[in-house]
BATOR-301457 format. One record per atom (N, C-alpha, C): x, y, z. Coordinates in nm, 3 decimals, decimal comma. Example, Ala and Ser with C-alpha at 12.3 -4.5 7.8 and 13.67 -1.06 7.14 Angstrom:
<recs>
       c1       c2       c3
    1,319   -0,569    0,780
    1,230   -0,450    0,780
    1,320   -0,330    0,780
    1,285   -0,225    0,708
    1,367   -0,106    0,714
    1,290    0,003    0,787
</recs>
This chain:
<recs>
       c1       c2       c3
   11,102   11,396    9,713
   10,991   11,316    9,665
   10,954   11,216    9,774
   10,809   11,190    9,782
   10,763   11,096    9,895
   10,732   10,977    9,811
   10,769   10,866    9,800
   10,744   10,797    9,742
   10,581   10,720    9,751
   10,560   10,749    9,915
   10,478   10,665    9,952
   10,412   10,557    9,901
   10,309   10,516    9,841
   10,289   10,388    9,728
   10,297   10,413    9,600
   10,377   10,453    9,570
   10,424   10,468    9,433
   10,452   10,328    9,391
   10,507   10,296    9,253
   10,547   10,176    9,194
   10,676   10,261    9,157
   10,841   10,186    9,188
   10,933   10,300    9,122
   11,019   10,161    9,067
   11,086   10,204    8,914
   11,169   10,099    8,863
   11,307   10,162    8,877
   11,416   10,108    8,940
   11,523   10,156    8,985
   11,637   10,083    8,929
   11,697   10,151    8,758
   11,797   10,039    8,733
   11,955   10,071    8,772
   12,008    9,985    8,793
   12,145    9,983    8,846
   12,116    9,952    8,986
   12,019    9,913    9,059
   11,987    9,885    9,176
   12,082    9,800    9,261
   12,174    9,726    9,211
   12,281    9,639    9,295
   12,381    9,706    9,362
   12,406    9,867    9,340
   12,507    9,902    9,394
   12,504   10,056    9,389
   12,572   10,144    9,490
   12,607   10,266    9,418
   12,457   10,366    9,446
   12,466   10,476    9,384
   12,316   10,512    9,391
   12,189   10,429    9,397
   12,203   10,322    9,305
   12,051   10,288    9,266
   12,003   10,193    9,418
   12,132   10,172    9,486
   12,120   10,148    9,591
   12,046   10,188    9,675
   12,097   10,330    9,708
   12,090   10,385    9,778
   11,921   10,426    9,787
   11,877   10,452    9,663
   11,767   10,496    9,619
   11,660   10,379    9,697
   11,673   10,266    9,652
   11,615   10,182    9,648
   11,598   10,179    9,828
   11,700   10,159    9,926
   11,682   10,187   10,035
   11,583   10,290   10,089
   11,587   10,457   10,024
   11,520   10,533   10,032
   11,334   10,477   10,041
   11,384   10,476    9,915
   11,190   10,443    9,859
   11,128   10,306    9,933
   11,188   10,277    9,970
   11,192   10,136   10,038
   11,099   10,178   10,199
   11,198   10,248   10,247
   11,172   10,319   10,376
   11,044   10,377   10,400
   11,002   10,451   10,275
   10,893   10,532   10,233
   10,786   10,458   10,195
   10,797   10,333   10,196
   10,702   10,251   10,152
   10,623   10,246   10,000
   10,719   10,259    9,924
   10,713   10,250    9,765
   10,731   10,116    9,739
   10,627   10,035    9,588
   10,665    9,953    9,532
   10,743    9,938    9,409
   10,868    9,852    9,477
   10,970    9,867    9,395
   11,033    9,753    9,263
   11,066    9,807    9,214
   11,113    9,689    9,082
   11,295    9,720    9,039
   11,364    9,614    9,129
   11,458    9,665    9,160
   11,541    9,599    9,015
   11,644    9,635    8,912
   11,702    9,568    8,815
   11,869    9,618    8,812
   11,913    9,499    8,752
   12,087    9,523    8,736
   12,113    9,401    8,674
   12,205    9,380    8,630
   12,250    9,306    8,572
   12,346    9,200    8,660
   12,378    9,247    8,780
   12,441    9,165    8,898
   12,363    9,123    9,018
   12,308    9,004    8,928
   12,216    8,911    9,044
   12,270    8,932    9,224
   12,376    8,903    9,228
   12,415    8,875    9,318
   12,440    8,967    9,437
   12,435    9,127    9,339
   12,443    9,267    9,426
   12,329    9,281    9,454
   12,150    9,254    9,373
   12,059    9,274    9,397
   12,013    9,211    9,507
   12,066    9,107    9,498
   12,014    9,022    9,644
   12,077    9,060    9,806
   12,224    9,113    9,774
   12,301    9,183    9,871
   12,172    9,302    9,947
   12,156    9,385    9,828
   12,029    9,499    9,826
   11,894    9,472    9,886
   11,879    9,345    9,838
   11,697    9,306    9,916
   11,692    9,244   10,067
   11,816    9,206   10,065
   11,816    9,161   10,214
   11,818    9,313   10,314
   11,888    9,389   10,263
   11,904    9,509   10,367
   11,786    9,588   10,341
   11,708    9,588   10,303
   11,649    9,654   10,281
   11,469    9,672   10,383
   11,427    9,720   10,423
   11,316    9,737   10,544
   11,169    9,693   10,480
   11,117    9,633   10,402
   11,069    9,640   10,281
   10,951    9,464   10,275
   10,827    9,469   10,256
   10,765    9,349   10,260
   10,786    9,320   10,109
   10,820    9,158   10,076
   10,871    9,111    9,993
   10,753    9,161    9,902
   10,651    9,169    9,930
   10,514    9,171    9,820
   10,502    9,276    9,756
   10,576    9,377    9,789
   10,637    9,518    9,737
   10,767    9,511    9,658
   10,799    9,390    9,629
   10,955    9,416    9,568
   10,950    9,302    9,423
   10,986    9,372    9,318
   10,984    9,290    9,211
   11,136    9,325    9,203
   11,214    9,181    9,162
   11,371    9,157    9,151
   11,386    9,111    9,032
   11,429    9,171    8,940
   11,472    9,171    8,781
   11,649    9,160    8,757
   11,685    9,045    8,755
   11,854    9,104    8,716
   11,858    9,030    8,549
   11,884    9,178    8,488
   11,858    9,163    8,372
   11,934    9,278    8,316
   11,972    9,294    8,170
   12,074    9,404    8,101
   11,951    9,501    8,055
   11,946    9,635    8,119
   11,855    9,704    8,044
   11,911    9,756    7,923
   11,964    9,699    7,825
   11,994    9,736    7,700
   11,878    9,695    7,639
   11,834    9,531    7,663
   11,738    9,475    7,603
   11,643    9,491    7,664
   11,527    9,388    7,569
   11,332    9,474    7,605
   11,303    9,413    7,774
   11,249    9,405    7,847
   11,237    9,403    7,990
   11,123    9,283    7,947
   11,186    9,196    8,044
   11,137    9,073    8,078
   10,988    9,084    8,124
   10,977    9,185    8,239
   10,826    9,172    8,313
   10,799    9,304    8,326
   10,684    9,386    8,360
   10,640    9,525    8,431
   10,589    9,532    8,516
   10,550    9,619    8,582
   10,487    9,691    8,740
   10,410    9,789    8,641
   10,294    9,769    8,663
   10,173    9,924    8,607
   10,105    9,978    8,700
   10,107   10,104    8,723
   10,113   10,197    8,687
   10,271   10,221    8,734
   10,400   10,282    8,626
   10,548   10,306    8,648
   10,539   10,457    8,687
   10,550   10,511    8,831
   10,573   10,650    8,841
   10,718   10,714    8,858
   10,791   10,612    8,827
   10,915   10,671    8,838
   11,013   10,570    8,787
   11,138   10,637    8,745
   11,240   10,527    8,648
   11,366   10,598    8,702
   11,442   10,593    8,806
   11,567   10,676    8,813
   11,639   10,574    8,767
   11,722   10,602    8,653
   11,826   10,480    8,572
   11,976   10,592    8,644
   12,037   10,466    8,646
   12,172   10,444    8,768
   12,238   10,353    8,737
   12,218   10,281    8,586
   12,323   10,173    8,541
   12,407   10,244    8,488
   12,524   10,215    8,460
   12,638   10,259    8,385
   12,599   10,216    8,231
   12,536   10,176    8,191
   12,568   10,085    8,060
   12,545   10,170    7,957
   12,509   10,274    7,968
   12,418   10,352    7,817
   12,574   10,377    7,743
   12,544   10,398    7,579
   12,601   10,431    7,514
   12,602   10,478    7,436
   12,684   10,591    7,411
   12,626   10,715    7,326
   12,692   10,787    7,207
   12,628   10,806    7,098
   12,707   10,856    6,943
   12,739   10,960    6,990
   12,855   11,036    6,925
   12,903   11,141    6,979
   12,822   11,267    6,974
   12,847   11,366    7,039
   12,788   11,512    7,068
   12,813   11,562    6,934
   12,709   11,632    6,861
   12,722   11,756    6,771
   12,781   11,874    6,800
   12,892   11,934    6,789
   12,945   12,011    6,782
   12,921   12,148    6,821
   12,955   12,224    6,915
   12,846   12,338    6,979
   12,877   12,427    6,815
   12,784   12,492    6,811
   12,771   12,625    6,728
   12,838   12,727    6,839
   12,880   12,822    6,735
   13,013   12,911    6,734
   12,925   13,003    6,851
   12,740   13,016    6,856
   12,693   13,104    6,964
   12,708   13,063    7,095
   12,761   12,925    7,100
   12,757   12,917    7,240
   12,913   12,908    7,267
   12,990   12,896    7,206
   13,157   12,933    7,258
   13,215   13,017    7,343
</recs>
């Protein structure tokens, strides 16, 4: 994917993939909306990053809850937080065993 001016929301962005991502799209000259819940990794992240500040929206916030601010038009959401949590799996039927 070329990001080129895209708008991309990248959560888990402080570390790890969403990192990494964020570097990517960064490079590519995408506007980014970087979120995590660890202020302190996001900022680790914006400093390294190649990127004019006027392109970068910095959210450290729990995406469990409703999102503080937006970027419109959102062409992309790669979620990279750990946090989701999930009721258990239904049980395969006996056709797929």
């Amino acid at each position: 994917m070329n990001a080129g001016q895209s708008v991309i929301a990248i959560t888990g962005a402080g570390g790890g993939l969403g990192a990494a991502m964020a570097r990517r799209f960064a490079a590519q000259g995408a506007r980014l909306a970087l979120i995590d819940l660890r202020s302190g990794m996001l900022d680790e992240v914006v400093s390294s990053l190649d990127a004019d500040a006027q392109n970068l929206l910095v959210l450290p916030c729990d995406v469990s809850k409703e999102p503080e601010k937006s970027m419109q038009p959102l062409h992309g959401l790669p979620n990279t937080s750990a946090g989701w949590t999930c009721s258990s799996a239904m049980p395969a039927s006996p056709a797929m065993h």
